[in-house]
C-alpha positions as CSV (number, residue, x, y, z in Angstrom):
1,X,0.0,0.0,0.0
2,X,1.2,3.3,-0.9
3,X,2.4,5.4,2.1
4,X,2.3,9.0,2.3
5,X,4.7,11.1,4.8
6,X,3.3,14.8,6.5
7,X,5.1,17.4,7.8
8,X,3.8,20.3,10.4
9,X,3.5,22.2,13.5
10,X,2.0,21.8,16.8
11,X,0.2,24.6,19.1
12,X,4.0,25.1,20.7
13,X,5.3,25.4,17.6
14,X,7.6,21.9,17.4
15,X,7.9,20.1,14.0
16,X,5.6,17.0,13.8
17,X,6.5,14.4,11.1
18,X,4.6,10.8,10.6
19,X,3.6,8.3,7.9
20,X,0.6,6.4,7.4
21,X,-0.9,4.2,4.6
22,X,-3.4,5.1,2.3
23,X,-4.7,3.8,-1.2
24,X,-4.3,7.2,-3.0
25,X,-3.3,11.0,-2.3
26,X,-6.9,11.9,-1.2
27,X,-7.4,8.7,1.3
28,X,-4.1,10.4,2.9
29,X,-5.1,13.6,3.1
30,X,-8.6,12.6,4.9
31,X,-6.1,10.7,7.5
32,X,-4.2,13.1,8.5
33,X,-6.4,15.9,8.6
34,X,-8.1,13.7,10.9
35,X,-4.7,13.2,12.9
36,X,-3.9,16.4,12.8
37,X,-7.5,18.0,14.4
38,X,-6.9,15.5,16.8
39,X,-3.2,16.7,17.8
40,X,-3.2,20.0,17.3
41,X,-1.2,19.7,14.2
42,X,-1.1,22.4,11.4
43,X,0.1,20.6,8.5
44,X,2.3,22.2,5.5
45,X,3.5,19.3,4.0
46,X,2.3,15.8,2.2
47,X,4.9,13.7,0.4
48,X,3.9,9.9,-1.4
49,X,6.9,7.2,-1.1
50,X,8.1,6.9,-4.7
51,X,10.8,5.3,-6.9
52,X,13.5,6.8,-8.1
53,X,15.6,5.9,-10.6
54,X,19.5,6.9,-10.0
55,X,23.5,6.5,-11.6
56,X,25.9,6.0,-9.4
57,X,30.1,5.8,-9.8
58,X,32.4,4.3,-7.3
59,X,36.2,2.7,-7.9
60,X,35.5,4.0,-11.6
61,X,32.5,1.5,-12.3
62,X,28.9,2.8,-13.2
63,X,26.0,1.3,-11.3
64,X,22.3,1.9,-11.9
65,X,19.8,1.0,-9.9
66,X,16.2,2.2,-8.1
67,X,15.2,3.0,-4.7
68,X,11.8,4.1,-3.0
69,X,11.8,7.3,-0.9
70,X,9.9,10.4,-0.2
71,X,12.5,13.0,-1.7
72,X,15.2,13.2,-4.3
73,X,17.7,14.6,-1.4
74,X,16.5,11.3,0.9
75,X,18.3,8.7,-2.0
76,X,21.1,10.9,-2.8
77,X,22.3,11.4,0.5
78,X,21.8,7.8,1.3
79,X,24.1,7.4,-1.5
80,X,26.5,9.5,-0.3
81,X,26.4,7.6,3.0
82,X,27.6,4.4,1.4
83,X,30.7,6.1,-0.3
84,X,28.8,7.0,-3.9
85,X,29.5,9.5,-6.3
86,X,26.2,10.6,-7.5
87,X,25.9,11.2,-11.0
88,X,22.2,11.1,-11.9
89,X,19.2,10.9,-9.3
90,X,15.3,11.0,-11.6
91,X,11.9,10.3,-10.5
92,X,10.3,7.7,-12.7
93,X,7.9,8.2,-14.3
94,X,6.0,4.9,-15.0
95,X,5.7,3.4,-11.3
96,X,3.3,0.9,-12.1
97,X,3.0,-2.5,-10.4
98,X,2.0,-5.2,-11.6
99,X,0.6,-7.8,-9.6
100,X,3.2,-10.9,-9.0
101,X,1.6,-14.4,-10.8
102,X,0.0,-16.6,-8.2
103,X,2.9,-18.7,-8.7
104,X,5.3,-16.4,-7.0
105,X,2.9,-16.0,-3.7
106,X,2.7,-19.2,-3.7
107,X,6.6,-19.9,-3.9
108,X,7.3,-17.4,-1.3
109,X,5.0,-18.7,1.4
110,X,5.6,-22.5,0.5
111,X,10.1,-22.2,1.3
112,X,8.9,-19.7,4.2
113,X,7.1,-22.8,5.5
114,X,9.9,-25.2,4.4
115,X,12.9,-22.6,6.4
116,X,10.6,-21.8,9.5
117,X,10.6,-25.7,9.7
118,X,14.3,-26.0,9.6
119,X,14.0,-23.3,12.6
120,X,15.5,-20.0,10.8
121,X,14.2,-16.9,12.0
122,X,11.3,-15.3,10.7
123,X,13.8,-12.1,9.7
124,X,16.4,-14.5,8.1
125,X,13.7,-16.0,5.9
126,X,12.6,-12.8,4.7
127,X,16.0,-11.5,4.1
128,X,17.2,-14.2,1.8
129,X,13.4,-14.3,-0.2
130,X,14.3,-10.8,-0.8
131,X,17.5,-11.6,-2.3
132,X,15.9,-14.5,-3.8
133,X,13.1,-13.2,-5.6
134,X,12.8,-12.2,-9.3
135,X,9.0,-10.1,-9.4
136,X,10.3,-6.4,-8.2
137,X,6.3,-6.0,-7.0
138,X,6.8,-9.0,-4.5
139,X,10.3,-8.5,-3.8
140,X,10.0,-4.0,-2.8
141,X,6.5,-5.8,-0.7
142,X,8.9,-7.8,1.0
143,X,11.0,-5.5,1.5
144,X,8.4,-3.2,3.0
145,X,7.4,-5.9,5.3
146,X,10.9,-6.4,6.7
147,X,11.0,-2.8,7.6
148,X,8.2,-2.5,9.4
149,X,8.6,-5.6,11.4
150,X,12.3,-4.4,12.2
151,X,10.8,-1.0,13.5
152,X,8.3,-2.7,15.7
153,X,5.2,-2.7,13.9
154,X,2.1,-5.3,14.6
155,X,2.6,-7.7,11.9
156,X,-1.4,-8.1,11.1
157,X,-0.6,-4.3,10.1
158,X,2.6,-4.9,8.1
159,X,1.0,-8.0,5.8
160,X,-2.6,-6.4,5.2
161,X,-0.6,-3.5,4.2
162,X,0.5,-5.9,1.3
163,X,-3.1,-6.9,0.7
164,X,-3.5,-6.3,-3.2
165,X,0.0,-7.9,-4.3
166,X,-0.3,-10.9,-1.6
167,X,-4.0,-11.0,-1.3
168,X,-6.3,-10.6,1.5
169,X,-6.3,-14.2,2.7
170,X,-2.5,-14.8,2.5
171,X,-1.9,-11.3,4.0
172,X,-4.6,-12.2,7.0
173,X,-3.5,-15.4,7.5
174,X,0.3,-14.2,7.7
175,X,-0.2,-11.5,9.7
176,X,-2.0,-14.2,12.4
177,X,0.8,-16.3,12.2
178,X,3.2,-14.4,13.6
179,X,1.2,-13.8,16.8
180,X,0.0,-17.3,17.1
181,X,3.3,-18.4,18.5
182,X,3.1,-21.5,15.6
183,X,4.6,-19.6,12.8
184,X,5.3,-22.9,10.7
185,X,2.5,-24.7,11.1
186,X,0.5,-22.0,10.0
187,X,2.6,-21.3,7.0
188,X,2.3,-24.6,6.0
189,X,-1.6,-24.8,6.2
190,X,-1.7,-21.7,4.1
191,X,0.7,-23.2,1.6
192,X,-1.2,-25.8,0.9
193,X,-4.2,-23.9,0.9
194,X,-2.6,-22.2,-1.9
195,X,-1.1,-24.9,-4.1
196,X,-4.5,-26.6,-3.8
197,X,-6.3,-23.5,-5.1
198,X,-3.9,-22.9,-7.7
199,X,-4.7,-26.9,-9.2
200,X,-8.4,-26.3,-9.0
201,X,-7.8,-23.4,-11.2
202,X,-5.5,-24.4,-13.2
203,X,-7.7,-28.1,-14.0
204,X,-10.8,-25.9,-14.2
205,X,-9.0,-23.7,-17.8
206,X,-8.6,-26.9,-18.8
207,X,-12.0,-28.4,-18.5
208,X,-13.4,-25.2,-20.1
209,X,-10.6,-24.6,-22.5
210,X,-11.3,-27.9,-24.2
211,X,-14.7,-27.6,-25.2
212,X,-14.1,-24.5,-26.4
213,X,-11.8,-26.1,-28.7
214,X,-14.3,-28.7,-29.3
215,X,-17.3,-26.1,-30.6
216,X,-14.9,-24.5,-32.6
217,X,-13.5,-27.4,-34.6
218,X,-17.9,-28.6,-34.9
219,X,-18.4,-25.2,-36.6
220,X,-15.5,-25.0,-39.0
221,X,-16.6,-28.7,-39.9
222,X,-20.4,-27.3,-40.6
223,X,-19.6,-24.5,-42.2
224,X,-17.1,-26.6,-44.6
225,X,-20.4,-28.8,-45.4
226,X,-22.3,-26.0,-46.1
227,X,-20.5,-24.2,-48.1
């Protein structure tokens, strides 16, 4: 979910920053206007999370690359932090995201189950999925959910946040698991859950693709005849 950073004063005249997570500009703004009546807060300020797209040099080699943040300034001096030259920092443009194929979801919560059984963390799992995966929508939701985890947030909150590229009953049942205290066993329920979901689907294009075939081949054959 797309998350939207605000900036302001209070009655004493202190700066007041926060995020929160809306679907668009105009859920945020409702949000924190409602935050801000409540505290007092006289907002000037309202920035979306967005990819940029930036050119680094260091040791004479180019690198290219793209990292999510609420400001130009916020990558570049990140870059600068891990010893990069900065040649070129530009928002892009086309930030769509696709949803990941079932598949993926699928993948990602059936070798969670597999490493939770094998006792790894639940932070070492995510770590190396991140590094594993090839869908950038999965992998930067992944990477959202590792953040917020590390900076103490419920994890119900962190997963439904991920609802429309995990889907709502993987992100429920994920966000459950980690309070349940049985982190694998639900994993592995919701795995097969999934696998089983994805053959019933799967089988049922099948069924129906096949008579389709079927109809069509009947009425090339009739209208060969009648013509």
């Amino acid at each position: 979910m797309p998350e939207f950073r605000f900036e302001g004063t209070n009655v004493t005249g202190r700066v007041v920053r926060g995020v929160i997570s809306a679907e668009t500009m105009s859920d945020a703004r409702r949000k924190i206007s409602d935050l801000s009546n409540r505290h007092h807060v006289k907002v000037s300020k309202i920035l979306k999370r967005r990819t940029f797209i930036y050119k680094v040099r260091r040791d004479g080699m180019i690198t290219k690359g793209e990292q999510r943040a609420f400001t130009k300034d916020e990558v570049s001096t990140a870059l600068k932090n891990l010893g990069y030259e900065v040649q070129d920092i530009q928002l892009k443009v086309l930030d769509f995201k696709l949803k990941p194929p079932t598949s993926e979801v699928v993948t990602f919560v059936r070798v969670s189950a597999d490493m939770l059984r094998e006792k790894l963390s639940f932070g070492d799992v995510l770590q190396l999925l991140i590094e594993d995966t090839q869908n950038a929508t999965l992998r930067e939701a992944l990477k959202e959910i590792n953040v917020d985890l590390r900076q103490g947030k419920d994890s119900e909150e962190a997963f439904t946040k991920q609802e429309k590229v995990l889907g709502r009953f993987t992100s429920r049942m994920l966000g459950l698991a980690a309070k349940s205290g049985n982190m694998a066993d639900i994993y592995e329920s919701t795995a097969k859950f999934l696998e089983r979901n994805a053959d019933f689907k799967r089988n049922l294009r099948s069924a129906l693709i096949t008579p389709f075939f079927t109809i069509l081949a009947l009425l090339a054959a009739t209208l060969f005849y009648v013509m």
